[in-house]
C-alpha positions in Angstrom: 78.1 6.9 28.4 76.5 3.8 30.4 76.8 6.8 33.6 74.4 9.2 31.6 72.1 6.9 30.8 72.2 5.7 34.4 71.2 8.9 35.5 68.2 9.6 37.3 65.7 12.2 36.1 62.0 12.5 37.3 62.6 9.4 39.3 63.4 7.1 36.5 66.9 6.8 34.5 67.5 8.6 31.2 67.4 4.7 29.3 64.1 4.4 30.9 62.7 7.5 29.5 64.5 7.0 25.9 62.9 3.6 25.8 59.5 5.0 26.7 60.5 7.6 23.8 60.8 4.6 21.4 58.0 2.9 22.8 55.6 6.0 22.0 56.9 6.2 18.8 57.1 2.6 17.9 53.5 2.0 18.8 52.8 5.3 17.1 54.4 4.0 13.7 52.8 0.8 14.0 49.0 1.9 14.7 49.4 4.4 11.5 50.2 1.3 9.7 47.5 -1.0 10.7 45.4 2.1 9.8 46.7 2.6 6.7 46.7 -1.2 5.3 43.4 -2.2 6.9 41.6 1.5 5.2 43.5 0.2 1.7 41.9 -3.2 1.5 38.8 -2.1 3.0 38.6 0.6 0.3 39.4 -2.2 -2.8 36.0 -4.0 -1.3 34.0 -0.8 -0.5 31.3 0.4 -3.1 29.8 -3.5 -3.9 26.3 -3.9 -3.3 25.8 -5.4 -0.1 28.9 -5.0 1.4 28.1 -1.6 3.6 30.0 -2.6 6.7 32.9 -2.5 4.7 32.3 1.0 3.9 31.4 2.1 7.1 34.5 0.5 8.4 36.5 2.0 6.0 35.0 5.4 6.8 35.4 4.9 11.1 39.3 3.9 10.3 40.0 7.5 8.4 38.2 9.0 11.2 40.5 7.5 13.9 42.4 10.9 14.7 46.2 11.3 14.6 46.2 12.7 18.5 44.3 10.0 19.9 47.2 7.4 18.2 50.0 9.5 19.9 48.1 9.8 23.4 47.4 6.0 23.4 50.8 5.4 22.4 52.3 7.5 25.2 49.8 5.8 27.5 51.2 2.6 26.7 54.8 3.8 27.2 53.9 4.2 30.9 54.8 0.8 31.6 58.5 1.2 31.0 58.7 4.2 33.5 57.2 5.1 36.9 55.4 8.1 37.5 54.4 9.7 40.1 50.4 9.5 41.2 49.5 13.1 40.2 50.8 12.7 37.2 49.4 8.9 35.8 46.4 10.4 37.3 46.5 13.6 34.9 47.8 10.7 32.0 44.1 8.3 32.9 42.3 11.8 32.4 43.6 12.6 29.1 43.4 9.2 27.6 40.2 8.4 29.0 38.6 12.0 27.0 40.7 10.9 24.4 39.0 8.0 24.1 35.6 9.4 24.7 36.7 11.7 21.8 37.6 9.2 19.3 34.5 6.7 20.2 32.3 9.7 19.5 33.9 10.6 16.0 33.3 7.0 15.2 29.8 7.3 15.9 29.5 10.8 14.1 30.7 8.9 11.1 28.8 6.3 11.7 25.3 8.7 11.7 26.4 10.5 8.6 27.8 7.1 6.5 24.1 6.2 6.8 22.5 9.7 6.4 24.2 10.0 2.9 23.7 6.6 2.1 20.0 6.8 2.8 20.1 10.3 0.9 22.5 9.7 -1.9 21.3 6.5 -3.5 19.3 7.6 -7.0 15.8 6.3 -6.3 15.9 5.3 -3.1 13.9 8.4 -1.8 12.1 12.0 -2.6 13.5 14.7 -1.8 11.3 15.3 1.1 12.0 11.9 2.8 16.1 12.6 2.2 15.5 16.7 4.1 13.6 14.4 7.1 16.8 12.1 7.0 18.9 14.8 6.8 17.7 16.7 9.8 17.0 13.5 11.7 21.0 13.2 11.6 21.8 16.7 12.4 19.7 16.1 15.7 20.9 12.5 16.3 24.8 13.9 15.8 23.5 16.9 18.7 22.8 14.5 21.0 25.7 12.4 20.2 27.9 15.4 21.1 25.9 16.7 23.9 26.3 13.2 26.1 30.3 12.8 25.2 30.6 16.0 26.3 29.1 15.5 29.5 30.6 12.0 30.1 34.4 14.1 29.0 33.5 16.8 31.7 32.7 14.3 34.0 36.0 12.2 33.5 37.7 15.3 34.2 36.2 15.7 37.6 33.8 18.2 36.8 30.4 17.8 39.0 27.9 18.2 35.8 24.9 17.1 38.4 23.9 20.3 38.5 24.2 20.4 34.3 22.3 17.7 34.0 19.5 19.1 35.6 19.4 22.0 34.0 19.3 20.3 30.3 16.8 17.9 31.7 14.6 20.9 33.2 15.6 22.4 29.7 14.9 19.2 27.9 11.5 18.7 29.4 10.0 22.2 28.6 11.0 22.3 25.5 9.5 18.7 25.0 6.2 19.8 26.0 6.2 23.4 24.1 6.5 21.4 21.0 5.2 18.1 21.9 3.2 18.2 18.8 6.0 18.9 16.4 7.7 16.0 18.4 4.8 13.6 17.7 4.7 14.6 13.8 8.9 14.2 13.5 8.3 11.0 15.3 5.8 10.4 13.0 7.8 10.8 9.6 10.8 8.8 11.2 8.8 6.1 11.4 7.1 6.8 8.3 10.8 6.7 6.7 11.7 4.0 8.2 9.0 1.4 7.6 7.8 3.1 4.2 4.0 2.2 4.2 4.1 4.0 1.0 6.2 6.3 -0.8 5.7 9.5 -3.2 3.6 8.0 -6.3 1.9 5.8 -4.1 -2.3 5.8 -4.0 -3.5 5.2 -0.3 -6.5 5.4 1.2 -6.6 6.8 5.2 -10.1 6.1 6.3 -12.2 8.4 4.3 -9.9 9.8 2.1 -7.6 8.6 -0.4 -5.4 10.0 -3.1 -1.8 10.0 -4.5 0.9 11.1 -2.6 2.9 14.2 -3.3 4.7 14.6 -1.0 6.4 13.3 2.9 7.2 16.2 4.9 8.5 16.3 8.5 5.3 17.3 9.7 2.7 16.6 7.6 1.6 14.3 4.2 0.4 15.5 0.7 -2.4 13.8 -0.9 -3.8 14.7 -4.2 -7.3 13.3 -4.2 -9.1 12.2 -7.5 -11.4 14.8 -8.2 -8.0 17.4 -8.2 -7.9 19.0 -4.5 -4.8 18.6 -2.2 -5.4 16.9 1.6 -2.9 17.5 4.0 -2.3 14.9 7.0 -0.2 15.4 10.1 2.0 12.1 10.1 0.8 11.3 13.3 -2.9 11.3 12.0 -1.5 8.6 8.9 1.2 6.7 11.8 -2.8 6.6 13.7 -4.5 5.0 11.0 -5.3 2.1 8.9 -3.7 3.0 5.6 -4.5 0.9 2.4 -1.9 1.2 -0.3 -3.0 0.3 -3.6 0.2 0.7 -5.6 1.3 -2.4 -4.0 -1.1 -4.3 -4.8 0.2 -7.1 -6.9 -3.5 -8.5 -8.0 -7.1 -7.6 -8.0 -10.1 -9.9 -7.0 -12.8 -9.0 -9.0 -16.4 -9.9 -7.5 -19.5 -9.0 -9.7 -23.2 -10.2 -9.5 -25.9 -10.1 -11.9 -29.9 -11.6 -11.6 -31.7 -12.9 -14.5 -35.7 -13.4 -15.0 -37.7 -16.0 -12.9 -39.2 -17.5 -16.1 -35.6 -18.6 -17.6 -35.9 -22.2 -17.7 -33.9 -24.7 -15.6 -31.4 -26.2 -18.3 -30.4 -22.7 -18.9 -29.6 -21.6 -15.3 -27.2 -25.0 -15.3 -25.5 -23.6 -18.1 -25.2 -19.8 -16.9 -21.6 -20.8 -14.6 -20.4 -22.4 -17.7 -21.3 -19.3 -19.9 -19.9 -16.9 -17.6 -16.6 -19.0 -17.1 -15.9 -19.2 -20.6 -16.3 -15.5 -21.4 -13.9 -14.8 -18.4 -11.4 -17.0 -19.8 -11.0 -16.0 -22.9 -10.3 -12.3 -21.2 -5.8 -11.8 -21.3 -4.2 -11.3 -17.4 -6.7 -13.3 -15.7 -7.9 -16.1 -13.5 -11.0 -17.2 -13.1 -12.2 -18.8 -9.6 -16.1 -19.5 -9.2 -19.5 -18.4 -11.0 -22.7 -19.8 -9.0 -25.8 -19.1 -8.6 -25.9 -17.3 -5.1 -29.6 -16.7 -4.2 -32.9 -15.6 -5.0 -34.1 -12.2 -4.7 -37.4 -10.0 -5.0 -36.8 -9.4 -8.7 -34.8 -12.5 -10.4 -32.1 -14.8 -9.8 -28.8 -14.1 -8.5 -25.4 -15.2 -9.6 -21.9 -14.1 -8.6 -19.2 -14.5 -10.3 -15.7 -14.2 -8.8 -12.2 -13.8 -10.8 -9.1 -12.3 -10.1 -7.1 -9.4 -12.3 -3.4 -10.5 -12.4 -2.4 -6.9 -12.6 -2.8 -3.9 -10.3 -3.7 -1.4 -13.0 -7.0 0.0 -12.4 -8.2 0.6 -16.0 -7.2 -2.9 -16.7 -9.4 -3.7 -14.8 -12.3 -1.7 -15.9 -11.0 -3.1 -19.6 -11.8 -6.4 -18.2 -14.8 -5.8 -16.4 -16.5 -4.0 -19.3 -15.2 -6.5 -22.0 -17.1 -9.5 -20.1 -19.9 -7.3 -19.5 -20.5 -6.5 -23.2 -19.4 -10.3 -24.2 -21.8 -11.4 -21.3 -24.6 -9.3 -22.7 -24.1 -10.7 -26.2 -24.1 -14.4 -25.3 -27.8 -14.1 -23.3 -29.4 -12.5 -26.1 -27.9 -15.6 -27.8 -29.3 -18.2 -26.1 -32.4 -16.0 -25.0 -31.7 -15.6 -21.7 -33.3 -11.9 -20.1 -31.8 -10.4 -17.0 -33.6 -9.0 -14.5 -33.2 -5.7 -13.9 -35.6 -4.5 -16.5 -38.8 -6.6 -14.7 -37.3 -5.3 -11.5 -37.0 -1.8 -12.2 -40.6 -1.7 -13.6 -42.1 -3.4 -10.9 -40.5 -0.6 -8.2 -42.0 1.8 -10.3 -45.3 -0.1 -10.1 -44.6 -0.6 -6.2 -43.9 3.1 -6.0 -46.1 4.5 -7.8 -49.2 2.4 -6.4 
C-alpha cells in the first residue's frame, strides 16, 4: 500500500494528488458553508429600513457561483502538488476569468438590487421615472458585460487592441448620431437622481410653469393652468432655473396700499397698528412689518409684509382677501379714505386734459 501511494504520476506521488483531491474538496465544503451561514443571518436582518447593505450583501453571496467555489478550490490545491509550467499557466487563466466572472455577477447584482429597489418601493416613484431606471440598468449591466468580457479575452491572451478600436470607432459614431438622445437620457438621470421635482409637482422653467405629468427619458410634461400641455426636453429643464412651488413650506406675503393726502397725522400713526391687528387675528400666520413706505403722485404709501405658514395657494388668497375686506371695514370706521379713487380720477383728468 505505502508503494502505491509512493508512486509517481504526472510528476507528483499518488498521496500528493489524493491530498490535493481532499484539499479541493475540503476547501469546496467549507466555502459552501461560509456561504450558506453568512446568506442565513444576513437574510434574518435583510428587509429593515435602513439596513440595505445587508440586503445587497445577502443578494452578492447567492450570486457567488458554484464553479467559481470548485475552480478556486482546485487553485488552492496547487500548493500540495507540482505542475508543470504549461499547465499552472492554463490553471492562472481559468481562475483569473473565473474571477473576472464572479466579480462581474456581483456587480450585475449589485445594478439590479438597486434598480428594483429604486423601482419597487410604493411611492417612491412614477412609473415614468421607474421605466428611465429601468433602462438606465439594462444599459449600465451592457457595459458591465461588454468590459469583463474584454478584460476575460484579454487574460486569455487574446490581442482585443484591434476590438477595442472597433467599439471605440463604433462607440463614437453612434455617440454623435444620437448625441441628442444622449444629452436628454443624461438629462433625466440626473433629473432622477437629484429630484428637483417629482410628478404632482408645480414648477416654473422661465416663462412657463405648470404641473407636472409626467418624467420621460427624453422629455417633461407640463400641464399649464389655463389646460394646455408643454413638453420640455430634460436638457432644456437640467439648463434652467426651475422654481418648485410644491415645496414650498411657507409664503411671504407683501401687499401695499396708499391712502388720501388729507388723512390727518394721528391717523397715519395708527394705520401700522390697524393693519397689524387685522393680520393677526387671520389663522396660519405671522405677521412681520406694516410701515408707511413712501409718498407717491396720488396718496400715501404703506406696505405691509406677513408670511402664510402654509404653501396652499388658495389659503393664501383666503387670507389676503379676508384682511382686505376686514381692512376695508376698519377705514371706513375710523374715516380713513384710500387713495385710489382721488388717483384714478385725477389720471382721467390728466388724460383727458
Amino acid at each position: 500500500m505505502q508503494s502505491i501511494l509512493n508512486t509517481e504520476l504526472g510528476g507528483n506521488r499518488i498521496l500528493d494528488w489524493l491530498l490535493a483531491v481532499a484539499v479541493v474538496v475540503c476547501v469546496a465544503i467549507l466555502l459552501h458553508a461560509l456561504i450558506r451561514i453568512g446568506a442565513n443571518h444576513l437574510k434574518r436582518l435583510a428587509g429593515r429600513p435602513g439596513l440595505d447593505l445587508f440586503d445587497l450583501s445577502n443578494r452578492l453571496l447567492q450570486r457567488t457561483h458554484s464553479l467559481f467555489v470548485i475552480i478556486f478550490a482546485v487553485y488552492v490545491s496547487t500548493f500540495v502538488v507540482r505542475l508543470g509550467a504549461t499547465e499552472t499557466h492554463a490553471l492562472e487563466i481559468i481562475a483569473l476569468s473565473a474571477l473576472l466572472l464572479q466579480v462581474g455577477l456581483w456587480l450585475d447584482g449589485a445594478i439590479v438590487f438597486y434598480s428594483e429597489r429604486s423601482t419597487s418601493e410604493p411611492g417612491r416613484m412614477d412609473s415614468n421615472a421607474a421605466a428611465t431606471i429601468r433602462v438606465l440598468g439594462v444599459l449600465g449591466r451592457l457595459v458591465l458585460w461588454t468590459v469583463f468580457l474584454l478584460l476575460i479575452l484579454s487574460n486569455a491572451g487574446v490581442d482585443i487592441s484591434a476590438l477595442v478600436a472597433a467599439l471605440g470607432i463604433t462607440g463614437v459614431a453612434a455617440a454623435l448620431a444620437v448625441q441628442t438622445l444622449l444629452r436628454d437620457l443624461l438629462a433625466s438621470f440626473s433629473i432622477m437622481l437629484d429630484k428637483p421635482f417629482l410628478v404632482g409637482h408645480y414648477i416654473v422653467v422661465g416663462d412657463y410653469q405648470g404641473t407636472v405629468e409626467k418624467i420621460g427619458l427624453k422629455t417633461t410634461h407640463l400641464r399649464s393652468l389655463s389646460g394646455e400641455q408643454i413638453v420640455f426636453s430634460n436638457q432644456d429643464i437640467v439648463e434652467s432655473r426651475v422654481r418648485n412651488y410644491k415645496r414650498m413650506e411657507t409664503r411671504r406675503v407683501a401687499f401695499s396700499f396708499m391712502v388720501d393726502y388729507q388723512t390727518p397725522l394721528d391717523m397715519l400713526t395708527e394705520i401700522p397698528a390697524m393693519v397689524r391687528e387685522i393680520v393677526e387675528r387671520q389663522n396660519a400666520v405671522r405677521f412681520d412689518r406694516a410701515h408707511f413706505k413712501e409718498y407717491s403722485d396720488f396718496g400715501l404709501v404703506f406696505e405691509v409684509v406677513y408670511h402664510v405658514l402654509s404653501a396652499d395657494y388658495t389659503l393664501y388668497m383666503d387670507i389676503q382677501q379676508a384682511v382686505n375686506l376686514a381692512l376695508y371695514e376698519k377705514f371706513q370706521q375710523e374715516g380713513i379714505a384710500f387713495a385710489y379713487v382721488r388717483g384714478a380720477a385725477a389720471a382721467a383728468k390728466a388724460f383727458a386734459d
